[in-house]
Backbone as JSON Lines, residues from 0, in Angstrom:
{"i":0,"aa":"X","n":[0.86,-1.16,0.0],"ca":[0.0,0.0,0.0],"c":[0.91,1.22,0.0]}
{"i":1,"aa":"X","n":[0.18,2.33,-0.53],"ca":[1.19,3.68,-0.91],"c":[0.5,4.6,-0.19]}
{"i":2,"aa":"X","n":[1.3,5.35,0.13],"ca":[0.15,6.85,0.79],"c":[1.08,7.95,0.64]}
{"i":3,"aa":"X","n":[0.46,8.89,0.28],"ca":[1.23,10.54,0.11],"c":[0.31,11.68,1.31]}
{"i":4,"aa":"X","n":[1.19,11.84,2.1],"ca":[0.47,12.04,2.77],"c":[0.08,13.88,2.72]}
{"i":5,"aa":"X","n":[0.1,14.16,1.98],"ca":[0.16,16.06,1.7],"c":[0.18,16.71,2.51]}
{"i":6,"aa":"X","n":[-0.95,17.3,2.93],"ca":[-0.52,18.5,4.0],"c":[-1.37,17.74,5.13]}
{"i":7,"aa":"X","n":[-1.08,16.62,5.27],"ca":[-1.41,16.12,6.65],"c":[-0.52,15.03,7.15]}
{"i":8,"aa":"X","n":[-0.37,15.18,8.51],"ca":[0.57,14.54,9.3],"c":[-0.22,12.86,9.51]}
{"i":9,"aa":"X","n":[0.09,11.92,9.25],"ca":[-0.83,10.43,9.44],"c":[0.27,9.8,10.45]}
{"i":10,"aa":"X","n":[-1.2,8.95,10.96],"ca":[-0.74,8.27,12.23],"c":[-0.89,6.62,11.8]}
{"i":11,"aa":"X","n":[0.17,5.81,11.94],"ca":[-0.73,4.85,11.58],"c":[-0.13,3.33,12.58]}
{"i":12,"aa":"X","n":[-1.14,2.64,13.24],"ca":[-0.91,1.58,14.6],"c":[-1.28,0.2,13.55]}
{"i":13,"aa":"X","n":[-0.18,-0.03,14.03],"ca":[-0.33,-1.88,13.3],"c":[-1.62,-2.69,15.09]}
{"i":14,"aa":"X","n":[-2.52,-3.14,14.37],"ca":[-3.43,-3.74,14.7],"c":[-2.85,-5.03,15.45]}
{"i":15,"aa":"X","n":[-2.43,-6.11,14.15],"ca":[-2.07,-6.9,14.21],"c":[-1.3,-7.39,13.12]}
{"i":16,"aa":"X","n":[-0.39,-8.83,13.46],"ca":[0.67,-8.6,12.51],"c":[2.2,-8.05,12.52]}
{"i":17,"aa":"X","n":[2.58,-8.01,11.6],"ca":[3.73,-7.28,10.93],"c":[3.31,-6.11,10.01]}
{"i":18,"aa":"X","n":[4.25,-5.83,9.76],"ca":[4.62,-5.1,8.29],"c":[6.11,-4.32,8.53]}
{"i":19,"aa":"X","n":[6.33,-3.69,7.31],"ca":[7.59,-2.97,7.08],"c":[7.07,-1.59,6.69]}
{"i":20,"aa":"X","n":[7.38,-0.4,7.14],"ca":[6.58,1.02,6.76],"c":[7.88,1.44,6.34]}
{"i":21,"aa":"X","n":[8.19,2.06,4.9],"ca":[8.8,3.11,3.96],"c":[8.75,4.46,4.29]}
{"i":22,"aa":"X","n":[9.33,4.75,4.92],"ca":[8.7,6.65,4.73],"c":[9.82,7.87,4.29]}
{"i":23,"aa":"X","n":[9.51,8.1,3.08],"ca":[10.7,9.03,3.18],"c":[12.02,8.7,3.03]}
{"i":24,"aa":"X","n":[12.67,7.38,2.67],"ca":[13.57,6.65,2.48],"c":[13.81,5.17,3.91]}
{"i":25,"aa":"X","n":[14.03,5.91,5.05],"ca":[14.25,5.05,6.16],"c":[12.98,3.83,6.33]}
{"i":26,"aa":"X","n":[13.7,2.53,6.63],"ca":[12.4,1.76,6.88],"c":[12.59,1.66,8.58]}
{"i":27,"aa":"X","n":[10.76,1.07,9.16],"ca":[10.51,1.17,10.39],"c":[9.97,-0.29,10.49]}
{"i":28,"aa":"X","n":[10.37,-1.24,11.3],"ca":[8.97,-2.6,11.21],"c":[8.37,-1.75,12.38]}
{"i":29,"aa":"X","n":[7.1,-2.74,12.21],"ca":[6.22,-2.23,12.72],"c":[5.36,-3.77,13.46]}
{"i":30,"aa":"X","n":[5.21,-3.92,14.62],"ca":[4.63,-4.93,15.53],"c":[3.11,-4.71,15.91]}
{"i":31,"aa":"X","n":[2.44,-5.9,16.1],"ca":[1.56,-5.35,16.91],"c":[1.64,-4.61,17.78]}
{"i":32,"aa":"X","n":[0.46,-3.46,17.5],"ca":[0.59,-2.16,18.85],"c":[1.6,-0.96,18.75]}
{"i":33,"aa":"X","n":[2.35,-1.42,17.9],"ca":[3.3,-0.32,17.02],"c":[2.77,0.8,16.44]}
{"i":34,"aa":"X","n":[3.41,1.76,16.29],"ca":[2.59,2.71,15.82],"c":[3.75,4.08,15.51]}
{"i":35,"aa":"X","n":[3.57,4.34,14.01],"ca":[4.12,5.44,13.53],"c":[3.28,6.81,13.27]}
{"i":36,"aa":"X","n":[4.3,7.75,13.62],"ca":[3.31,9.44,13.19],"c":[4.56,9.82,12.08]}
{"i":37,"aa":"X","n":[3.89,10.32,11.26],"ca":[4.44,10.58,9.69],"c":[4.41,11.61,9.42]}
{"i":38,"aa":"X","n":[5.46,12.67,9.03],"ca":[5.11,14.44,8.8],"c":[3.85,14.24,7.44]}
{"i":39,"aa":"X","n":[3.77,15.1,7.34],"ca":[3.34,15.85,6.2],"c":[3.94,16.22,4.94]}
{"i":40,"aa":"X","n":[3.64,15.67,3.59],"ca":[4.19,16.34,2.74],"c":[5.22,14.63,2.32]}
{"i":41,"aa":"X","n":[4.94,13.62,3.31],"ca":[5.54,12.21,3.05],"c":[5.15,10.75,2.15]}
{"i":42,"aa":"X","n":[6.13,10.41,1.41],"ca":[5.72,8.98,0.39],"c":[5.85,7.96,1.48]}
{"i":43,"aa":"X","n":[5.12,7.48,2.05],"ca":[4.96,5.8,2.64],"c":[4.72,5.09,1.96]}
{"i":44,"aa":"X","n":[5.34,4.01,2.27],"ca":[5.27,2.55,1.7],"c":[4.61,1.78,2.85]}
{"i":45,"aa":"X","n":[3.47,1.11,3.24],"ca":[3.18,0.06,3.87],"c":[3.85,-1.6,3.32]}
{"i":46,"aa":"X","n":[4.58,-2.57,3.69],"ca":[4.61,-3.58,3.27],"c":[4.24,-4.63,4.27]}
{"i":47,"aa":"X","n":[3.68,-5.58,3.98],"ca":[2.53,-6.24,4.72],"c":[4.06,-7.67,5.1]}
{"i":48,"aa":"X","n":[3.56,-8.1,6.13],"ca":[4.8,-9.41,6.66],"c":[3.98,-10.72,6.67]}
{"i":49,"aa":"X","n":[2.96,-10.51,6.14],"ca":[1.76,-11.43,6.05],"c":[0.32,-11.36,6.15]}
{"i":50,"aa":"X","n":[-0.02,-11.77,6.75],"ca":[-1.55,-11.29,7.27],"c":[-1.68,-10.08,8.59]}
{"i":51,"aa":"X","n":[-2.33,-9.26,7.99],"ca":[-2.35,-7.61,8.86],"c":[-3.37,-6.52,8.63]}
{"i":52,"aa":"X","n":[-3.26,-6.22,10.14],"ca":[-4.49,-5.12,10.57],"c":[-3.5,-3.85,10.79]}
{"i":53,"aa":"X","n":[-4.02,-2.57,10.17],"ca":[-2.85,-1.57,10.68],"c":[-4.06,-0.16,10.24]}
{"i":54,"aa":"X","n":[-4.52,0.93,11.42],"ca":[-5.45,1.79,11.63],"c":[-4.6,2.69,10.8]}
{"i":55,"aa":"X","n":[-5.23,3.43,10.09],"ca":[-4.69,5.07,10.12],"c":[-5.31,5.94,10.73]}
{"i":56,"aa":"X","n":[-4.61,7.07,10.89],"ca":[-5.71,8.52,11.32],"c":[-4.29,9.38,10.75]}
{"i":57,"aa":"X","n":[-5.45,10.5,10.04],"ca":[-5.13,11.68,9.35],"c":[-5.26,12.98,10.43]}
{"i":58,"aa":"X","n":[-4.53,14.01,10.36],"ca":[-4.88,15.7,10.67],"c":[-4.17,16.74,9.72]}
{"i":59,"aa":"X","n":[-4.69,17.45,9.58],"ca":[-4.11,18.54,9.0],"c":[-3.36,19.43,10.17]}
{"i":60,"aa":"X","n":[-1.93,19.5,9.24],"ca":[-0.9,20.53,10.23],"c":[-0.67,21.73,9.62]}
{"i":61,"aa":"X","n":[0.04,22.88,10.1],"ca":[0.81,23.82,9.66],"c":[1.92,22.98,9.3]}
{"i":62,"aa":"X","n":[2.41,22.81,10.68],"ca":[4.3,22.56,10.13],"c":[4.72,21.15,9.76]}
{"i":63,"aa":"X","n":[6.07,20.8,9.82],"ca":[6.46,19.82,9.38],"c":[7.26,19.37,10.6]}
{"i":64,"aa":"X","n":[6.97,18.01,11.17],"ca":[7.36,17.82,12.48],"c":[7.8,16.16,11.99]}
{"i":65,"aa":"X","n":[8.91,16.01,13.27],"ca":[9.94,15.25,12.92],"c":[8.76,13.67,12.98]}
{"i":66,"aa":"X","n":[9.24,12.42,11.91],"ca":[8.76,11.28,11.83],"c":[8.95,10.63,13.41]}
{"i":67,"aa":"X","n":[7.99,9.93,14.15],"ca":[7.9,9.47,15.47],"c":[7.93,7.64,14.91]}
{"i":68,"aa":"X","n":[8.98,7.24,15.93],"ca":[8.59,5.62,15.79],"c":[8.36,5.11,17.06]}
{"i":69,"aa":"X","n":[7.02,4.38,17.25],"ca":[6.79,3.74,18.6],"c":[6.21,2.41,18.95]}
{"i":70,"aa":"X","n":[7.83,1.28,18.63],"ca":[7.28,-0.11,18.94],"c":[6.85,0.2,20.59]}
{"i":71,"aa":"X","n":[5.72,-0.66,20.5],"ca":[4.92,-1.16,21.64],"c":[5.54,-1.14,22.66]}
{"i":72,"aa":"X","n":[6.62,-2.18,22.82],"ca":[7.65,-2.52,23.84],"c":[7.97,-1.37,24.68]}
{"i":73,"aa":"X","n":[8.48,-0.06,24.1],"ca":[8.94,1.2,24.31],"c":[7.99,1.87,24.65]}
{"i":74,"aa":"X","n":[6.99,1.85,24.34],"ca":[6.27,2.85,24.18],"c":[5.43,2.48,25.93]}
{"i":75,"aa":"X","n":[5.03,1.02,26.41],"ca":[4.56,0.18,27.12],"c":[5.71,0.22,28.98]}
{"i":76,"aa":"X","n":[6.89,0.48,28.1],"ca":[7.51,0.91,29.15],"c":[8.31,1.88,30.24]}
{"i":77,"aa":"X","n":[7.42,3.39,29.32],"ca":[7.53,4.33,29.47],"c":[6.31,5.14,30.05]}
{"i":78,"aa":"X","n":[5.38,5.27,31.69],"ca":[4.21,5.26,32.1],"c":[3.69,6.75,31.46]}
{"i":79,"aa":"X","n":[4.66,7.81,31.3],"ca":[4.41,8.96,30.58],"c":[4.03,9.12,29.08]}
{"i":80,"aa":"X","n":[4.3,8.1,28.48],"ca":[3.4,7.51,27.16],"c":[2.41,7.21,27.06]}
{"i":81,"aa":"X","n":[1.54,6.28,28.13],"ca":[0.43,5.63,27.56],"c":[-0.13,5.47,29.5]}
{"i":82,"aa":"X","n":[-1.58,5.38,29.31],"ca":[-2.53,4.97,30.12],"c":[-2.66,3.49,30.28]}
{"i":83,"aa":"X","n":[-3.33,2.91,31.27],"ca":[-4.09,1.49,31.3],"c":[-5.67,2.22,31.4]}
{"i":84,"aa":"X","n":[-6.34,1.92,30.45],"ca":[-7.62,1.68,30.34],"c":[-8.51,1.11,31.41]}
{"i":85,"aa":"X","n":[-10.04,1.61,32.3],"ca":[-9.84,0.51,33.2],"c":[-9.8,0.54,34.71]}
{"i":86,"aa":"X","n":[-8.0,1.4,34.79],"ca":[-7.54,1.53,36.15],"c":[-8.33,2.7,37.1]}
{"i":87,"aa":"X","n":[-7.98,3.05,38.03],"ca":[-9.35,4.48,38.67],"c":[-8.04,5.42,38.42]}
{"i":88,"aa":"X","n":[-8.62,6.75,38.27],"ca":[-8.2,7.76,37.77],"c":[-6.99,8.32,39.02]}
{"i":89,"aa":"X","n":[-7.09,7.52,40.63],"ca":[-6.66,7.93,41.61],"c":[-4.83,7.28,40.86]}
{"i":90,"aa":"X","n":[-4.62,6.6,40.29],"ca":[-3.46,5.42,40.13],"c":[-2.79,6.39,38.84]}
{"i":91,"aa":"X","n":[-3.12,7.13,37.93],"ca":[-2.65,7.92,37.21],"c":[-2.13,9.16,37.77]}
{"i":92,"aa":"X","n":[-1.2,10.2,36.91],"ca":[-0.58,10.87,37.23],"c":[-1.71,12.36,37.39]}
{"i":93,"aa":"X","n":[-1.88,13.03,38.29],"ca":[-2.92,13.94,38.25],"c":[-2.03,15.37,37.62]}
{"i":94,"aa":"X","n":[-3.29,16.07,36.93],"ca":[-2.56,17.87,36.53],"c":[-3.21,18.69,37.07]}
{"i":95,"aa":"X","n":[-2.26,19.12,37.61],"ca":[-2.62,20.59,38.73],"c":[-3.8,21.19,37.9]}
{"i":96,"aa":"X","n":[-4.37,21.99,38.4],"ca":[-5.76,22.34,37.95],"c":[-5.23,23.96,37.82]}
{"i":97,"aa":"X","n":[-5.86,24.15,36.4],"ca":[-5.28,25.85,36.53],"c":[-6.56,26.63,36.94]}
{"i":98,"aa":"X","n":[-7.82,26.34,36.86],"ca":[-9.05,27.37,37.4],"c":[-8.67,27.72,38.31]}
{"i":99,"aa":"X","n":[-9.01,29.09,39.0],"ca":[-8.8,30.39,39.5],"c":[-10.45,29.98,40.61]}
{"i":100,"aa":"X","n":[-10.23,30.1,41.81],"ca":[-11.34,29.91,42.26],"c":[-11.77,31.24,42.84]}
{"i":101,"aa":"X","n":[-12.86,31.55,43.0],"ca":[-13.5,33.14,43.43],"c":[-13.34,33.57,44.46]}
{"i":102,"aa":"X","n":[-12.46,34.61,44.67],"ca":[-11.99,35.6,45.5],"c":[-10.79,35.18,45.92]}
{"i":103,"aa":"X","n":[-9.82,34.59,44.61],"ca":[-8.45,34.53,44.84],"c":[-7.63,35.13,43.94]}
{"i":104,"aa":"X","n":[-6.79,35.83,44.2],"ca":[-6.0,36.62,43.6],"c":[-5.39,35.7,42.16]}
């Protein structure tokens, strides 16, 4: 599969499976749960390693921002990456709250 991706930045998570992703010259494999973000303005190559599920999602950008690669493994063992689905919200990392409450400076 080919994709040009023009003036949008694509995201795209291998499902299941393999494959080999082209982008721009450099190749990336790609695992289940893997998942590449692709500038804008980029020739991908999808190549399939057999039988495979792999999502895209599109946005439109201004700029041109550097290609992201994120096998699973890495991505799974880094808690500032990714959530567990599931868990209570007390076990995640909380963000200070910026609202201004009434009659505080």
């Amino acid at each position: 599969m080919t994709l040009d991706t023009g003036g949008e930045e694509e995201g795209l998570v291998c499902l299941s499976g393999t494959a080999t992703v082209v982008a721009d010259g450099p190749r990336f494999p790609v695992g289940r749960h893997g998942a590449l973000c692709i500038p804008r303005g980029s020739l991908v190559e999808v190549r399939a390693g057999g039988s495979m599920d792999i999502a895209e999602f599109r946005a439109p950008v201004e700029g041109r921002y550097p290609l992201q690669h994120g096998p699973c493994a890495e991505v799974t063992a880094d808690p500032g990456l990714h959530v567990r689905a599931g868990e209570p919200a007390t076990s995640q990392e909380p963000r200070p709250s910026r609202r201004r409450r009434r009659g505080t400076a």
